[in-house]
Structures are given as C-alpha cells and as structure tokens.
C-alpha positions in Angstrom: 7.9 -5.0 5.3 5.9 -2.1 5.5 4.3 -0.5 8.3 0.3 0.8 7.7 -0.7 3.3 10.2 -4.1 2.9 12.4 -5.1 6.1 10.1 -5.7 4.5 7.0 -5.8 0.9 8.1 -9.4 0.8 7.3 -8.9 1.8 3.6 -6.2 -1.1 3.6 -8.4 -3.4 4.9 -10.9 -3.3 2.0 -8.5 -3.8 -0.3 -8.0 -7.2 -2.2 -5.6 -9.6 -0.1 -3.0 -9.9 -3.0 -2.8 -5.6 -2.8 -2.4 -5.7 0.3 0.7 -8.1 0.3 1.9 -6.1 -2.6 2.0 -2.9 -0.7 3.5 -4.4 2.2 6.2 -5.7 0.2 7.4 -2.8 -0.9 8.4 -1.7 2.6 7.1 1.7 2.6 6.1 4.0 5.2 2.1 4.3 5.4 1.0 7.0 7.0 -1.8 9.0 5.2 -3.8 8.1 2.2 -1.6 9.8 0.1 1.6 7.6 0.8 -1.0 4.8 0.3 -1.8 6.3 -3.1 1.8 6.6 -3.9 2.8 3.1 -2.7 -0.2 1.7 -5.2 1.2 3.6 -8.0 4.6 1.9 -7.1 3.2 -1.0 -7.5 1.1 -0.4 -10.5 4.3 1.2 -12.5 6.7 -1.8 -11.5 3.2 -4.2 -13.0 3.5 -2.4 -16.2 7.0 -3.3 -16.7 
C-alpha cells in the first residue's frame, strides 16, 4: 500500500476515487508531485497492456 505525503495529499485528493486506489496499489513512495506523476504513468503503462 502506498504512502501519500501531506505535500501532495491535496492534489491526491481531487483525483477520481478509482485513481486514487490505483496509485495506492501500486505501493509506491509519494512524496512530491513528481513521484505522483511517475506512479500515474505506472499505472497508465500497465492500462495499456
């Protein structure tokens, strides 16, 4: 299960509730918006497959 930092929690928030358990699924570290913006295109990539 993934961990979403108080820094970008906001930006985490708004998204849709299904993204959000996706990301959290992936059990990646979420510090800063750009390990949220890797972790989405995790989750796009393994969509496309």
């Amino acid at each position: 299960m993934s961990v979403v930092s108080p820094n970008i929690r906001d930006k985490f928030d708004s998204m849709p509730q299904n993204l959000q358990q996706a990301l959290l699924d992936t059990g990646m570290q979420l510090d800063t918006l750009a390990d949220l913006m890797a972790c989405l295109e995790r989750v796009i990539a393994e969509n496309e497959k």
